[in-house]
N, CA, C and O of each residue as an XYZ file, in Angstrom:
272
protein
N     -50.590   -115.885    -61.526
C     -49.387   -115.815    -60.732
C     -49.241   -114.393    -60.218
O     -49.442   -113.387    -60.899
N     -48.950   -114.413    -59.217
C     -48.569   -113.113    -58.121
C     -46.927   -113.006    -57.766
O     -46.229   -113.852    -57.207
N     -46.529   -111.627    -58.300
C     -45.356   -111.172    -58.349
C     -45.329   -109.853    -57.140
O     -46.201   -108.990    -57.038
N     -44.147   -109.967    -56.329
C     -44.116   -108.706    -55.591
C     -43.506   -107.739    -56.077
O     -43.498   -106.627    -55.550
N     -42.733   -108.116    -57.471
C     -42.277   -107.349    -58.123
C     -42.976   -105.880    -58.717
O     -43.599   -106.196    -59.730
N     -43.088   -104.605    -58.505
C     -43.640   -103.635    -59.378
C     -43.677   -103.112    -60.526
O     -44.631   -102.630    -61.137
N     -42.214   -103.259    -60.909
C     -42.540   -103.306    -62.901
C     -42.595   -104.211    -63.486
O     -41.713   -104.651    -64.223
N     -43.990   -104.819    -63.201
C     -44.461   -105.739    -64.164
C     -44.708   -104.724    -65.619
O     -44.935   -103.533    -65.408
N     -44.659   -105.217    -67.074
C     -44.706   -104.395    -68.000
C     -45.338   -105.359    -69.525
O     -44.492   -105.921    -70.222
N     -46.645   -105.446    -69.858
C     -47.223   -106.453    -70.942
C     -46.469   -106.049    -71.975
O     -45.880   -104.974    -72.089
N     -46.519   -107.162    -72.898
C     -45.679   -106.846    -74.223
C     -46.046   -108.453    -75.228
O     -46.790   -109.392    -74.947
N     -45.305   -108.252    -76.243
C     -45.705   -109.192    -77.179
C     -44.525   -109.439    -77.565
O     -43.801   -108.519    -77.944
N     -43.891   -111.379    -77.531
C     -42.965   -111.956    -77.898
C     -42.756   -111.567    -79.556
O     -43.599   -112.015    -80.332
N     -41.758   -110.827    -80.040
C     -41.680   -110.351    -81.577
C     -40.267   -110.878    -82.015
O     -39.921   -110.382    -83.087
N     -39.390   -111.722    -81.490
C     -38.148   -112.523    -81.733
C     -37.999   -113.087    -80.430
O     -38.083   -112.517    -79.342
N     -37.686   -114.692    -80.777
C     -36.334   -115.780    -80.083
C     -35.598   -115.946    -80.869
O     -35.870   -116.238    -82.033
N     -34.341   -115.775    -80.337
C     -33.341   -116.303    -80.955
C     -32.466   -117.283    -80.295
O     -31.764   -116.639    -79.516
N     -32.220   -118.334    -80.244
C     -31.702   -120.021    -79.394
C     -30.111   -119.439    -79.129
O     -29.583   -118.651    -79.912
N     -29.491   -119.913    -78.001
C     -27.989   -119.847    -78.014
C     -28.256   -121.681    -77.236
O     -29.198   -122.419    -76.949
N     -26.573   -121.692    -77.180
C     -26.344   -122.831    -76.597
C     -26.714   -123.017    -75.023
O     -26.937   -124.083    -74.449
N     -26.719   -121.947    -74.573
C     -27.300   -122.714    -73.009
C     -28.374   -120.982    -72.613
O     -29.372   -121.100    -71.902
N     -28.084   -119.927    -73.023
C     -29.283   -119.139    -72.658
C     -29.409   -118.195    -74.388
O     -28.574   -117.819    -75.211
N     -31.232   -118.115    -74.264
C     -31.560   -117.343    -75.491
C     -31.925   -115.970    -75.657
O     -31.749   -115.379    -74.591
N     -32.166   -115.554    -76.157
C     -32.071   -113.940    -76.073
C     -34.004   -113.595    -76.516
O     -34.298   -113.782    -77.696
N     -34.919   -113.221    -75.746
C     -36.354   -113.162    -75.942
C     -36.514   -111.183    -76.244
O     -36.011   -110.220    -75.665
N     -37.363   -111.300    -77.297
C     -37.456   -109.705    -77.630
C     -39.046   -109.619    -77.382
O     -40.009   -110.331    -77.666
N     -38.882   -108.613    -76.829
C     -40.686   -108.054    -76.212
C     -40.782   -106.433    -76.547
O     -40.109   -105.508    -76.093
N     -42.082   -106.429    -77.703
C     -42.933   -105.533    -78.175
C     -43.902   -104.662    -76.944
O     -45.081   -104.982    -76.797
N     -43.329   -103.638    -76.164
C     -43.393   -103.250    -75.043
C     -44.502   -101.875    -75.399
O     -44.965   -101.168    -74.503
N     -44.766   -101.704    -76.694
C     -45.355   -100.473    -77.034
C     -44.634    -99.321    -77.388
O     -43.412    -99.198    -77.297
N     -45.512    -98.395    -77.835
C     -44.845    -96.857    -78.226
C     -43.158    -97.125    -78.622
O     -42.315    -96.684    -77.841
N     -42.657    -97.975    -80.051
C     -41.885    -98.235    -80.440
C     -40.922    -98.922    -79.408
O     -39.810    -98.417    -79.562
N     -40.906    -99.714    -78.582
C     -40.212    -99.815    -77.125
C     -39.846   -101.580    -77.258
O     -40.791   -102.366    -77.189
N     -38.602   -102.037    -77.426
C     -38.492   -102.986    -77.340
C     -37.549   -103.488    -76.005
O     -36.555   -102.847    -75.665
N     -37.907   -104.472    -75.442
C     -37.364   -104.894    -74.153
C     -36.241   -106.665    -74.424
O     -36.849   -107.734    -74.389
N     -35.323   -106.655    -74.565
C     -34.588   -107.893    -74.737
C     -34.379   -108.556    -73.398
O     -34.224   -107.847    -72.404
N     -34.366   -109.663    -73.323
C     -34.468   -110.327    -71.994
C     -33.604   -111.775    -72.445
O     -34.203   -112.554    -73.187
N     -32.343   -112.092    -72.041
C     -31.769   -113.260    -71.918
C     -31.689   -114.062    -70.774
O     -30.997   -113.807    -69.789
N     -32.350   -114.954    -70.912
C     -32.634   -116.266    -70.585
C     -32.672   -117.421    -70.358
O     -33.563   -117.549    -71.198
N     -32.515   -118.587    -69.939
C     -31.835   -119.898    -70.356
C     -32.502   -120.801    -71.433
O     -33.276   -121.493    -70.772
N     -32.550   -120.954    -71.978
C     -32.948   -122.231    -73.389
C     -34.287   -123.241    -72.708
O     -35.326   -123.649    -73.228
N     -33.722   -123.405    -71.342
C     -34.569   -124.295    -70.451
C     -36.182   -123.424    -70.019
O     -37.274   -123.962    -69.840
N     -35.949   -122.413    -69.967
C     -37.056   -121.512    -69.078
C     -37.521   -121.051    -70.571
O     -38.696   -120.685    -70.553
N     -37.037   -120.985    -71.603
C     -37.697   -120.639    -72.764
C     -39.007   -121.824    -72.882
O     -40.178   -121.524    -73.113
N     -38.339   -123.609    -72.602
C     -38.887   -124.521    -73.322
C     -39.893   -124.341    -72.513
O     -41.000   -124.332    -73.050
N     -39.841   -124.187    -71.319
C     -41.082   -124.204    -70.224
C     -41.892   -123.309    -70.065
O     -42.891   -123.672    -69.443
N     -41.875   -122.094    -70.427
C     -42.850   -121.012    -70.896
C     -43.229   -121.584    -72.023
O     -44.281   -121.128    -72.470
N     -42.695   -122.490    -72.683
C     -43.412   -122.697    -74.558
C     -43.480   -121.583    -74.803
O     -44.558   -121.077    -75.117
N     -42.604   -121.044    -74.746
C     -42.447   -118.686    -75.773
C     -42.203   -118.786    -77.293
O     -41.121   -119.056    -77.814
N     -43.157   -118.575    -77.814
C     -43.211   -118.802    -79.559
C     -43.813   -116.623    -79.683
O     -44.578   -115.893    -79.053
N     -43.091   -116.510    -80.590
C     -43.273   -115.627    -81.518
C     -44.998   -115.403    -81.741
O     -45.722   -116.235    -82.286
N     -45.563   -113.762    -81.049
C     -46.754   -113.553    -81.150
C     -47.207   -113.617    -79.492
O     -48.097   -112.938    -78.980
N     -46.433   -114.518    -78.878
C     -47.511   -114.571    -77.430
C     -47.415   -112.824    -76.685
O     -46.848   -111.749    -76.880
N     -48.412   -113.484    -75.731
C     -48.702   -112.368    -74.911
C     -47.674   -112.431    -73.337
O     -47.927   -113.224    -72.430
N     -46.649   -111.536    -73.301
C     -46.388   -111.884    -72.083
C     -46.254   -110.423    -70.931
O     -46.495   -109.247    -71.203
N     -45.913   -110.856    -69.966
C     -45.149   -109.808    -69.019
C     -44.116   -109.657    -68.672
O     -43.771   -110.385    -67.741
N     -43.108   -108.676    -69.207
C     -41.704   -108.488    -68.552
C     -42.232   -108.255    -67.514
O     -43.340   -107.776    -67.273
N     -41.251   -108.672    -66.719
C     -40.614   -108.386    -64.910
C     -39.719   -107.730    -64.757
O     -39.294   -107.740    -65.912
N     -38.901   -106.994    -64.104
C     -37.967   -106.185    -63.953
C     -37.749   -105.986    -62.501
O     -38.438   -105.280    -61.764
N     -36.738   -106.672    -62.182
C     -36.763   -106.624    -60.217
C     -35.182   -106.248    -60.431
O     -34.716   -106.729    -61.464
N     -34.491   -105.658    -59.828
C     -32.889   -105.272    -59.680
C     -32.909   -103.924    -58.952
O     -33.485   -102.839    -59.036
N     -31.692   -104.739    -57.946
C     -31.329   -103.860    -56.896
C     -30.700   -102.476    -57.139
O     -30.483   -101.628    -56.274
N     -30.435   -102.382    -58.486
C     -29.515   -101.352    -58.938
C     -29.816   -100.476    -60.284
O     -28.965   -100.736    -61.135
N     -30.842    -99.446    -60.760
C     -30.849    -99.173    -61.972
C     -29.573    -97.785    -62.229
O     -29.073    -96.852    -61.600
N     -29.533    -98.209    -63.116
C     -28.177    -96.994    -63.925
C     -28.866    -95.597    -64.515
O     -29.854    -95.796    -65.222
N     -28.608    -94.685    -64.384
C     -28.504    -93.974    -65.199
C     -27.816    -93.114    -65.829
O     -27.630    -92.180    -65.049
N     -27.138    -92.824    -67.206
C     -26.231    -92.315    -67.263
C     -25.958    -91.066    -68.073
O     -26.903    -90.484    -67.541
N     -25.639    -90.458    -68.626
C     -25.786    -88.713    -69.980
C     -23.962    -88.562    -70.275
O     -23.527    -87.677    -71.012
């Protein structure tokens, strides 16, 4: 799959945790770096995202923050 997105970023599924309509996915991003990504329950079942896989965060938004 081809993304036009530029921060694509590999990582390793290291927690799901289920809610009632979206779940909360934790990604092992490296150099102590964890990335949380909430999600819908539905797009969880359809990735089949189990604990251990290999995936790619995406990160597309019109707006990043920064703040001190």
């Amino acid at each position: 799959m081809k993304l036009s997105a530029r921060n694509q970023i590999p990582g390793r599924v290291t927690a799901i945790t289920p809610g009632a309509v979206n779940g909360t996915v934790k990604v092992d991003i490296g150099h102590g770096l964890t990335v949380t990504a909430s999600i819908t329950e539905e797009a969880i079942a359809e990735l089949a995202l189990t604990e251990g896989d290999e995936v790619t965060v995406v990160v597309k938004a019109s707006d990043v923050l920064i703040g001190k």
